[in-house]
VOVO-145203 format. One record per residue: x, y, z of N, C-alpha, C in turn; residue in one letter; residue number from 1. Coordinates in nm, 2 decimals. Example, Ala and Ser with C-alpha at 12.3 -4.5 7.8 and 13.67 -1.06 7.14 Angstrom:
nX = 1.32, nY = -0.57, nZ = 0.78, caX = 1.23, caY = -0.45, caZ = 0.78, cX = 1.32, cY = -0.33, cZ = 0.78, aa = A, i = 1
nX = 1.28, nY = -0.22, nZ = 0.71, caX = 1.37, caY = -0.11, caZ = 0.71, cX = 1.29, cY = 0.00, cZ = 0.79, aa = S, i = 2
This chain:
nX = 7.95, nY = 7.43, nZ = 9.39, caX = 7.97, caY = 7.29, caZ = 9.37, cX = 8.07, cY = 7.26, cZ = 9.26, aa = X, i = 1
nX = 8.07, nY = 7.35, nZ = 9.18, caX = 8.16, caY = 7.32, caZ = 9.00, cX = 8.32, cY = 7.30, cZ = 9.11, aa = X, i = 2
nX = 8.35, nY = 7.45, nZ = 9.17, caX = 8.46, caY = 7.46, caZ = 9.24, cX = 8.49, cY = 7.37, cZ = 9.31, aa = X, i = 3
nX = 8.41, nY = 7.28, nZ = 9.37, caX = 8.46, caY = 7.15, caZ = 9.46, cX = 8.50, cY = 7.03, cZ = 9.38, aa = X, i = 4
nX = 8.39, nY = 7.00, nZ = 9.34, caX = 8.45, caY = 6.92, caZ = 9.20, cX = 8.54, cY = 6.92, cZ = 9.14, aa = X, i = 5
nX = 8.58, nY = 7.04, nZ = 9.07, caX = 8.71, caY = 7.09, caZ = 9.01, cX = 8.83, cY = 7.05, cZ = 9.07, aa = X, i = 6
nX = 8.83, nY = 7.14, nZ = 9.19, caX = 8.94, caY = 7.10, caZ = 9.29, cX = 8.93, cY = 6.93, cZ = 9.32, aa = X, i = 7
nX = 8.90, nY = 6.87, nZ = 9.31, caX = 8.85, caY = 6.75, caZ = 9.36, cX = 8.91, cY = 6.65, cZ = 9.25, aa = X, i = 8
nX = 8.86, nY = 6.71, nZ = 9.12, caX = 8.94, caY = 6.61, caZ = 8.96, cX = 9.07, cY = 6.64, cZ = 8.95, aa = X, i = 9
nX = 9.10, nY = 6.80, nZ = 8.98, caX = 9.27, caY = 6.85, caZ = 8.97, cX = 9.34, cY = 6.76, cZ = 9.07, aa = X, i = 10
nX = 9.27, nY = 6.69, nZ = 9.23, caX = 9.36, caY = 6.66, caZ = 9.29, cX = 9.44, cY = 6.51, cZ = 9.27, aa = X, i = 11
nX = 9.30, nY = 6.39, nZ = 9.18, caX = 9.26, caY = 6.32, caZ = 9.11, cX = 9.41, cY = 6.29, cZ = 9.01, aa = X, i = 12
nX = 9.37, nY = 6.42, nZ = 8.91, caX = 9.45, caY = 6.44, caZ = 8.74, cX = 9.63, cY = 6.43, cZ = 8.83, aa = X, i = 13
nX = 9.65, nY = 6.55, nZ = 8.93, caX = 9.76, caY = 6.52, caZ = 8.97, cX = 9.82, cY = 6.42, cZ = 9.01, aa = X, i = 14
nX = 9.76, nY = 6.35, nZ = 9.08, caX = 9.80, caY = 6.18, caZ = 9.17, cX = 9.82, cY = 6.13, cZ = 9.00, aa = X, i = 15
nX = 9.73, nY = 6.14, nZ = 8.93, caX = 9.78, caY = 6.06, caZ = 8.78, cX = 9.89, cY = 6.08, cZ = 8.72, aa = X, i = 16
nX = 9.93, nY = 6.23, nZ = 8.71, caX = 10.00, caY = 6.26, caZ = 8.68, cX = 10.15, cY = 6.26, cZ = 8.74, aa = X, i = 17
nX = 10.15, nY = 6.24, nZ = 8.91, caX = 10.26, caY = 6.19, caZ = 8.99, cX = 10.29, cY = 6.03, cZ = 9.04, aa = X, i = 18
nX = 10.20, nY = 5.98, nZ = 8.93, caX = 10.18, caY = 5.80, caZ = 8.97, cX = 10.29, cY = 5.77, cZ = 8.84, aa = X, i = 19
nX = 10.21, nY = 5.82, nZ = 8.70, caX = 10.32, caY = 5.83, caZ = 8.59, cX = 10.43, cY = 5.92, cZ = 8.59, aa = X, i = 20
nX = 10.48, nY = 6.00, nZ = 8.66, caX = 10.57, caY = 6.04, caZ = 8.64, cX = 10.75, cY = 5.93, cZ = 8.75, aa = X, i = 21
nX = 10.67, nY = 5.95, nZ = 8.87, caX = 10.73, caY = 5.80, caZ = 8.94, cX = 10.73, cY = 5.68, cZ = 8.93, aa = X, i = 22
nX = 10.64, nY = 5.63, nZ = 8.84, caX = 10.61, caY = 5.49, caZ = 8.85, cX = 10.53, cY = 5.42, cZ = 8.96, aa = X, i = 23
nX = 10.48, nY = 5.52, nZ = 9.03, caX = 10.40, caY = 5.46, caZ = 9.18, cX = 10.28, cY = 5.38, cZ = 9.09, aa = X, i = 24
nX = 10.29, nY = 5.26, nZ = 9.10, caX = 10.16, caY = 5.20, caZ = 9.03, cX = 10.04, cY = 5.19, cZ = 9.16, aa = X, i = 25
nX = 10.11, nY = 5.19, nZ = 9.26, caX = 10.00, caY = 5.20, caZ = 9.41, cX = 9.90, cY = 5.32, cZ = 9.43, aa = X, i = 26
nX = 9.99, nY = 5.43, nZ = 9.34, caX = 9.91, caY = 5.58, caZ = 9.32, cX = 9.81, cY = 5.57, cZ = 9.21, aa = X, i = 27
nX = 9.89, nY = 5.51, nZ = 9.10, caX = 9.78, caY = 5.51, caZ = 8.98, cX = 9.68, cY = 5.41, cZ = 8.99, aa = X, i = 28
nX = 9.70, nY = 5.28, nZ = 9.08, caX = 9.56, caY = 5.19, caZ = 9.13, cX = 9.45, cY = 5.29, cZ = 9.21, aa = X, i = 29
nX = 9.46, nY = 5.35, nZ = 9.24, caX = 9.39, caY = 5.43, caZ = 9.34, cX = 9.36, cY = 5.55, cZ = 9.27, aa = X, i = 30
nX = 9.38, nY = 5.60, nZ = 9.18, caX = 9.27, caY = 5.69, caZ = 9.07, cX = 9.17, cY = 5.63, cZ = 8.95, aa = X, i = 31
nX = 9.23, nY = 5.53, nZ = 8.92, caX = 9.14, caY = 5.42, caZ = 8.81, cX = 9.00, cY = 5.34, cZ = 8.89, aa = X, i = 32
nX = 8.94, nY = 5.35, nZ = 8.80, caX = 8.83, caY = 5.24, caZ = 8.82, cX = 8.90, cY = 5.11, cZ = 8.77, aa = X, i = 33
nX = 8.92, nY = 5.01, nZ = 8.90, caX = 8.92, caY = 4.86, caZ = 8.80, cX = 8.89, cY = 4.81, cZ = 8.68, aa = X, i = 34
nX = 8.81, nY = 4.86, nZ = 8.64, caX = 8.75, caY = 4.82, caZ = 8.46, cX = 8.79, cY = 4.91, cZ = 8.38, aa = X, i = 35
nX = 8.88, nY = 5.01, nZ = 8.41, caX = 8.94, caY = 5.12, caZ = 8.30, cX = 8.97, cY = 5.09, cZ = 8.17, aa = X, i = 36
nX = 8.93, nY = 5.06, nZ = 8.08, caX = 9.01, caY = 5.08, caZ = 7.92, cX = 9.07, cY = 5.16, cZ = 7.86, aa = X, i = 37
nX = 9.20, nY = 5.20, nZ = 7.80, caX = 9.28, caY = 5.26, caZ = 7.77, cX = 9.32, cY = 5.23, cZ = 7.56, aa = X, i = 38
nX = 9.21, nY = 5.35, nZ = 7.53, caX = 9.28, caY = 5.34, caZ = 7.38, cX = 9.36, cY = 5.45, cZ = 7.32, aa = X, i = 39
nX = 9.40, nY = 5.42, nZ = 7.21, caX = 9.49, caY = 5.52, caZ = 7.16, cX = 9.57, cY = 5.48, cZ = 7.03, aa = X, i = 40
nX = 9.63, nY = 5.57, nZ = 7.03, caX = 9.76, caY = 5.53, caZ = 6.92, cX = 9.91, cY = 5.61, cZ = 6.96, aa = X, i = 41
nX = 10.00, nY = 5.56, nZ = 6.92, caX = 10.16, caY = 5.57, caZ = 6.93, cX = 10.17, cY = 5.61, cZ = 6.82, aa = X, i = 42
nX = 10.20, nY = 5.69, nZ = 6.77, caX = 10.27, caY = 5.75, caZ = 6.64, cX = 10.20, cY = 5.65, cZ = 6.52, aa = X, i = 43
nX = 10.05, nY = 5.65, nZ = 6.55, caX = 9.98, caY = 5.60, caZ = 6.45, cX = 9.95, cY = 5.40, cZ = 6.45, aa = X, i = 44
nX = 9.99, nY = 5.39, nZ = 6.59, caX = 10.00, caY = 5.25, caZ = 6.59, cX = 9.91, cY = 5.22, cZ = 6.69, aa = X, i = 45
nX = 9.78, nY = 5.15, nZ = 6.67, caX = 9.70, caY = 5.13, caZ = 6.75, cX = 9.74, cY = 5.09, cZ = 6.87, aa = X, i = 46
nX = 9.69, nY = 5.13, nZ = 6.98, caX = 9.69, caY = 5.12, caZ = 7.14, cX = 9.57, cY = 5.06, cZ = 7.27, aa = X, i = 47
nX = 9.56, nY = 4.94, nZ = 7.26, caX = 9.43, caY = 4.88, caZ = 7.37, cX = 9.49, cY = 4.80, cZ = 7.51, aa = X, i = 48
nX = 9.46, nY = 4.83, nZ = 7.55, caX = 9.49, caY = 4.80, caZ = 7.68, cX = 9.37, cY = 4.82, cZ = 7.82, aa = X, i = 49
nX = 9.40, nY = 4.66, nZ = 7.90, caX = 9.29, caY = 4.67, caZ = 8.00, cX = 9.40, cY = 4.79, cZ = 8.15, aa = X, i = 50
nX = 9.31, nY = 4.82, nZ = 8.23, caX = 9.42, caY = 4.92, caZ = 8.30, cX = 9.53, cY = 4.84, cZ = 8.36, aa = X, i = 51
nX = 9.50, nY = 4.68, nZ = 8.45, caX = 9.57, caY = 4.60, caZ = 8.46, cX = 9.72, cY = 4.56, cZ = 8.40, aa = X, i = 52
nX = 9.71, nY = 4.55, nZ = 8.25, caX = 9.79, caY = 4.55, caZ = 8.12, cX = 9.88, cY = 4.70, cZ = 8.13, aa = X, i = 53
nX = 9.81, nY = 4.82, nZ = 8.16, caX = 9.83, caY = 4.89, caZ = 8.14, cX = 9.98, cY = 4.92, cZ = 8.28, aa = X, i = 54
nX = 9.90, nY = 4.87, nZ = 8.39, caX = 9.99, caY = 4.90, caZ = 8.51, cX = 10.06, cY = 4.81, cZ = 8.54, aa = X, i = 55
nX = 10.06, nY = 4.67, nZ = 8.42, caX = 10.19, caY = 4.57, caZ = 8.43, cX = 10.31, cY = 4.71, cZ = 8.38, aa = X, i = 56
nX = 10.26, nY = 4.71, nZ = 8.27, caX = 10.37, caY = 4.81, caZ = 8.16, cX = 10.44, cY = 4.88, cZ = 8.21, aa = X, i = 57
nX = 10.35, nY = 5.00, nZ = 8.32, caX = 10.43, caY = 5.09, caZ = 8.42, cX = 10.53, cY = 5.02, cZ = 8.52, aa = X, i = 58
nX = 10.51, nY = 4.91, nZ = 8.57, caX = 10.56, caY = 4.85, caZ = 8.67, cX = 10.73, cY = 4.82, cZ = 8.61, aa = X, i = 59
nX = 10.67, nY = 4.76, nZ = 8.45, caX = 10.83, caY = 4.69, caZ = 8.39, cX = 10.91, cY = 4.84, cZ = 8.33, aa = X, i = 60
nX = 10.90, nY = 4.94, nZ = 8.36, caX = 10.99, caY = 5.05, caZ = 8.25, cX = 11.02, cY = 5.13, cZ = 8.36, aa = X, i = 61
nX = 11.12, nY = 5.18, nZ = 8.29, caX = 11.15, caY = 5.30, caZ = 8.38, cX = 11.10, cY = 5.41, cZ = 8.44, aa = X, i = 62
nX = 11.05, nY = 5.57, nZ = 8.45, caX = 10.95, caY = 5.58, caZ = 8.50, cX = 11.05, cY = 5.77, cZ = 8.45, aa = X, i = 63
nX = 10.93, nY = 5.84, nZ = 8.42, caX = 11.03, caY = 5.92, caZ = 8.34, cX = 11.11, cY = 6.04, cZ = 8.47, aa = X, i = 64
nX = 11.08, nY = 6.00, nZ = 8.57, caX = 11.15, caY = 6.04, caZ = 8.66, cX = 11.28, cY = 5.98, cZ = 8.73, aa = X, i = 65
nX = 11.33, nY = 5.87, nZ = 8.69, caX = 11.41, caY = 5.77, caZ = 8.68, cX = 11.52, cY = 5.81, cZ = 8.58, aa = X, i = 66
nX = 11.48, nY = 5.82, nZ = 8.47, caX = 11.52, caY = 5.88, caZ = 8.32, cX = 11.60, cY = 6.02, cZ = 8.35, aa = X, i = 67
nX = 11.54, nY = 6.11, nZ = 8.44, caX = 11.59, caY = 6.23, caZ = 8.46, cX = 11.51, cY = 6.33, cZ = 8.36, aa = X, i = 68
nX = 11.43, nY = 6.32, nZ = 8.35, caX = 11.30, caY = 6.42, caZ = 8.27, cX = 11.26, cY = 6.51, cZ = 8.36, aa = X, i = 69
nX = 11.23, nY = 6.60, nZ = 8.29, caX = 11.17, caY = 6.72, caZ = 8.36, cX = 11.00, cY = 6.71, cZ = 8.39, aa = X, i = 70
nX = 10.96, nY = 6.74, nZ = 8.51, caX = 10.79, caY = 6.76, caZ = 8.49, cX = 10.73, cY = 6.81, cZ = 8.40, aa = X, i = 71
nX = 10.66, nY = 6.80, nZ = 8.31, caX = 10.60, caY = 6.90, caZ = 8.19, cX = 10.49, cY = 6.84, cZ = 8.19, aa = X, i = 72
nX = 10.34, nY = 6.77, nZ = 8.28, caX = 10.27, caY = 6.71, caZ = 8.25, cX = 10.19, cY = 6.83, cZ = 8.30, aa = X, i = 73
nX = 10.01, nY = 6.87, nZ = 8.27, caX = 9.97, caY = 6.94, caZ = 8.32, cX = 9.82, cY = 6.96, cZ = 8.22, aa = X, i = 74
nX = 9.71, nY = 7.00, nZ = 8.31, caX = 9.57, caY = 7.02, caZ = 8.26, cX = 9.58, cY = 7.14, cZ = 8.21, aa = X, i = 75
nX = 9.49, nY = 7.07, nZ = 8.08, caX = 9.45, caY = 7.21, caZ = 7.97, cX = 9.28, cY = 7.23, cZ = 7.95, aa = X, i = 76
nX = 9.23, nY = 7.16, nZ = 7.97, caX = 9.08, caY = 7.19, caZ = 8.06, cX = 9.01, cY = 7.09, cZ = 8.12, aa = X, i = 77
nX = 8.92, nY = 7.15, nZ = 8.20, caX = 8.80, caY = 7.04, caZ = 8.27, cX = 8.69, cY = 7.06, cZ = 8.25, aa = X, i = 78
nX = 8.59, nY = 6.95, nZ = 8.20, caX = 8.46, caY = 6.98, caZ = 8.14, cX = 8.37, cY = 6.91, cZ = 8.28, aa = X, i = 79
nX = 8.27, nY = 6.97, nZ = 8.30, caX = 8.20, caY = 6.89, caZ = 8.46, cX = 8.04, cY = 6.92, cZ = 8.40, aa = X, i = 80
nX = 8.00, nY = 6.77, nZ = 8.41, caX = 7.84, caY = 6.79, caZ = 8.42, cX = 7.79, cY = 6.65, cZ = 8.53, aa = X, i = 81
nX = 7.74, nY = 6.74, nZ = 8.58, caX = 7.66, caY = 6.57, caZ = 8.76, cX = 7.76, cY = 6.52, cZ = 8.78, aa = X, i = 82
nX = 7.78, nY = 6.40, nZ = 8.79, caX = 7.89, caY = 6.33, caZ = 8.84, cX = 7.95, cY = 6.27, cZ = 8.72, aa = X, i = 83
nX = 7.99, nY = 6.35, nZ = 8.60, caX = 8.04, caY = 6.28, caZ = 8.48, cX = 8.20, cY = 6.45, cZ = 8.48, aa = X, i = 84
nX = 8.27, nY = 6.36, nZ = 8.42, caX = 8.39, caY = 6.54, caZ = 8.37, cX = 8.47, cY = 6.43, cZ = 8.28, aa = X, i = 85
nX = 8.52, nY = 6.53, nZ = 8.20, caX = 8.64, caY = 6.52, caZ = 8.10, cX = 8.75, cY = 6.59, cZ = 8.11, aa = X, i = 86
nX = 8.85, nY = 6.57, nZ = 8.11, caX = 8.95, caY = 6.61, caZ = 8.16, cX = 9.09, cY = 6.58, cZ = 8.01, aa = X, i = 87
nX = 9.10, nY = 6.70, nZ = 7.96, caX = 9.20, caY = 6.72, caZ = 7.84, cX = 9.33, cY = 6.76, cZ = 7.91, aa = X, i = 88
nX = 9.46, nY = 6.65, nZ = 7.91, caX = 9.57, caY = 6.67, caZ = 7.94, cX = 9.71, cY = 6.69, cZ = 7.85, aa = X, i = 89
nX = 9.80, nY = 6.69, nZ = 7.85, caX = 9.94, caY = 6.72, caZ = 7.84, cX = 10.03, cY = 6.64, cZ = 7.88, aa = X, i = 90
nX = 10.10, nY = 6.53, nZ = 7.84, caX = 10.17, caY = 6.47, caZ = 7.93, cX = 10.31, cY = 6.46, cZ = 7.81, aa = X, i = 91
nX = 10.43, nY = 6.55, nZ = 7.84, caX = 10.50, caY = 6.53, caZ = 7.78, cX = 10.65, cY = 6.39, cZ = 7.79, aa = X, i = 92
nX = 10.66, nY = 6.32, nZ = 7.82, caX = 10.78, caY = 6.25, caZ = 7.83, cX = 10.77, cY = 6.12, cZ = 7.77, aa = X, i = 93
nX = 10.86, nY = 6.06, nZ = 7.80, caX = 10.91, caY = 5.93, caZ = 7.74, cX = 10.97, cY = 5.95, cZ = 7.61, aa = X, i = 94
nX = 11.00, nY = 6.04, nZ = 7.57, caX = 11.03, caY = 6.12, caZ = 7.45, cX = 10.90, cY = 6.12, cZ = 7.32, aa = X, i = 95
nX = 10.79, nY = 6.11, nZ = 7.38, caX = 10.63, caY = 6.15, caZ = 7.32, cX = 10.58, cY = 6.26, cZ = 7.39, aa = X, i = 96
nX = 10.57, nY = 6.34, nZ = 7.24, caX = 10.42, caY = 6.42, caZ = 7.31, cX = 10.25, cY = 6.36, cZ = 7.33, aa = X, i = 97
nX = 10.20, nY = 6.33, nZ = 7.48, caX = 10.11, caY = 6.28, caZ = 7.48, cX = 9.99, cY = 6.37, cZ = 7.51, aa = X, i = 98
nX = 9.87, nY = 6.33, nZ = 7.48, caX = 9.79, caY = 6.42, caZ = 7.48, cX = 9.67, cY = 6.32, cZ = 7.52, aa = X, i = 99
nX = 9.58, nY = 6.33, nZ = 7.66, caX = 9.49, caY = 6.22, caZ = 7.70, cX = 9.32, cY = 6.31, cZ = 7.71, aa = X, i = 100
nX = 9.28, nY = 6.22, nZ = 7.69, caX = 9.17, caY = 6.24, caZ = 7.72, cX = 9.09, cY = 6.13, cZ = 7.84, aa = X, i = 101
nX = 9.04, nY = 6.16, nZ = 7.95, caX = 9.02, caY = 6.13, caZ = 8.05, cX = 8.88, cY = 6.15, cZ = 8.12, aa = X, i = 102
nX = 8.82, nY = 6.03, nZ = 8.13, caX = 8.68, caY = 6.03, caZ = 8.17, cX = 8.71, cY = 5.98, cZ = 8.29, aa = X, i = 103
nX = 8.62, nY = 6.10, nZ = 8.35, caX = 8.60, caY = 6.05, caZ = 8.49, cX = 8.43, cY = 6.04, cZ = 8.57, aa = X, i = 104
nX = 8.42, nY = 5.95, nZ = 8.65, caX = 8.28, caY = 5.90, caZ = 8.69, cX = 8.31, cY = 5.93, cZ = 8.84, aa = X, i = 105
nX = 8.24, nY = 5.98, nZ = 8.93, caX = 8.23, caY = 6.05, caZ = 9.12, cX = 8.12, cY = 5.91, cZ = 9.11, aa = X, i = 106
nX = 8.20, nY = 5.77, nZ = 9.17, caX = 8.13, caY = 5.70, caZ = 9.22, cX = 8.15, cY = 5.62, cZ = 9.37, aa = X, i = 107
nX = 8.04, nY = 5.62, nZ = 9.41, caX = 8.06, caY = 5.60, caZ = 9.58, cX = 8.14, cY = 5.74, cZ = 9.65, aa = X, i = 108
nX = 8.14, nY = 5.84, nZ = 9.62, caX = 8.20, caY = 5.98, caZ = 9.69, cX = 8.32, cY = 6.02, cZ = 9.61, aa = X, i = 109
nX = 8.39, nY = 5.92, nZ = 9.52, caX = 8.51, caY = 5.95, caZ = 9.51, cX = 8.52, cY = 5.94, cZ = 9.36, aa = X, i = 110
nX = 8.60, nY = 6.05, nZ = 9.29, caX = 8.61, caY = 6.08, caZ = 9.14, cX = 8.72, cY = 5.98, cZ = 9.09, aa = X, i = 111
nX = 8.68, nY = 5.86, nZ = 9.01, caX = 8.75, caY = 5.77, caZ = 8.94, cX = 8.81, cY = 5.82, cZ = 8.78, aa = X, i = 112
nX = 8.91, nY = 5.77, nZ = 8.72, caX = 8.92, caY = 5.75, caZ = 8.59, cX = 8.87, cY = 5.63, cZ = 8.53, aa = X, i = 113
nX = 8.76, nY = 5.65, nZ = 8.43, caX = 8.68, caY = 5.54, caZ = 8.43, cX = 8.74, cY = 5.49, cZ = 8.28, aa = X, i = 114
nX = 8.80, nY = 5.59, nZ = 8.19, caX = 8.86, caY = 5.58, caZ = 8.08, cX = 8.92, cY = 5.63, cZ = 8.00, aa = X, i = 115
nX = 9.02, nY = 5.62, nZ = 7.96, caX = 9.11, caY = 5.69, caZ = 7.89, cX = 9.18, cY = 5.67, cZ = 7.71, aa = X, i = 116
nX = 9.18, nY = 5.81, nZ = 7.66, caX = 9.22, caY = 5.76, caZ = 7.53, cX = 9.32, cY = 5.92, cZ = 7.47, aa = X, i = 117
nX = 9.37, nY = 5.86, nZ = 7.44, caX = 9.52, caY = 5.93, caZ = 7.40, cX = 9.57, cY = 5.89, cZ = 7.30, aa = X, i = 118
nX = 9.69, nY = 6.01, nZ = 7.24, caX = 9.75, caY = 6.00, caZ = 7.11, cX = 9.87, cY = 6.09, cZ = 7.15, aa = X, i = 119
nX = 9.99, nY = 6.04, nZ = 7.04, caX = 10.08, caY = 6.13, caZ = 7.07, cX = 10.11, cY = 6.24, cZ = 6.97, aa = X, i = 120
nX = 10.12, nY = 6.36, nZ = 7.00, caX = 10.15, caY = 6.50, caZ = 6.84, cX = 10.27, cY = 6.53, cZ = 6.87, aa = X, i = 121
nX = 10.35, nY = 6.48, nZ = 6.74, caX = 10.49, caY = 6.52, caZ = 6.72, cX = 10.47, cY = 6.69, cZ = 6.73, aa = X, i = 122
């Protein structure tokens, strides 16, 4: 069961991570739970945002595949208990090192990002 699940968040974490790397906001609606909250900080500058807010943002900027950046986004572990996981990522672009942390909830069959909070490490 771990193994299904796993495979199941990795396929999940990717779509997230190919929604932001293209700017597909149609990909990143479709991994989020509607009620997502997004906190954080930017180089120490607080960060709140509803996911909405969140995927106006993506819609208005460039998209770091646009930019000509290289892929460097990628999972550094997955924690799985029942239908709850955390998911510690790597998302290097925009010229930020980003670093997310990622809750996800398996509701109605399918593994959501229910919330997310990130910071960037020079």
């Amino acid at each position: 069961m771990y193994d299904t699940h796993s495979n199941e968040i990795k396929t999940i974490v990717t779509d997230y991570f190919n929604g932001i790397y293209t700017g597909n906001v149609a990909q990143l609606e479709d991994v989020f739970h509607s009620q997502t909250l997004l906190f954080g900080d930017i180089n120490g500058t607080p960060y709140f945002k509803t996911v909405k807010e969140y995927l106006d943002g993506v819609k208005s900027r460039k998209s770091p595949k646009d930019l000509g950046e290289d892929f460097k986004m990628k999972i550094l572990s997955i924690e799985i208990l029942g239908s709850n996981a955390i998911v510690k990522a790597q998302l290097p672009m925009l010229g930020n090192n980003y670093f997310d942390f990622l809750s996800l909830n398996k509701i109605k069959g399918d593994w959501k990002i229910v919330n997310k909070i990130f910071t960037n490490v020079e």
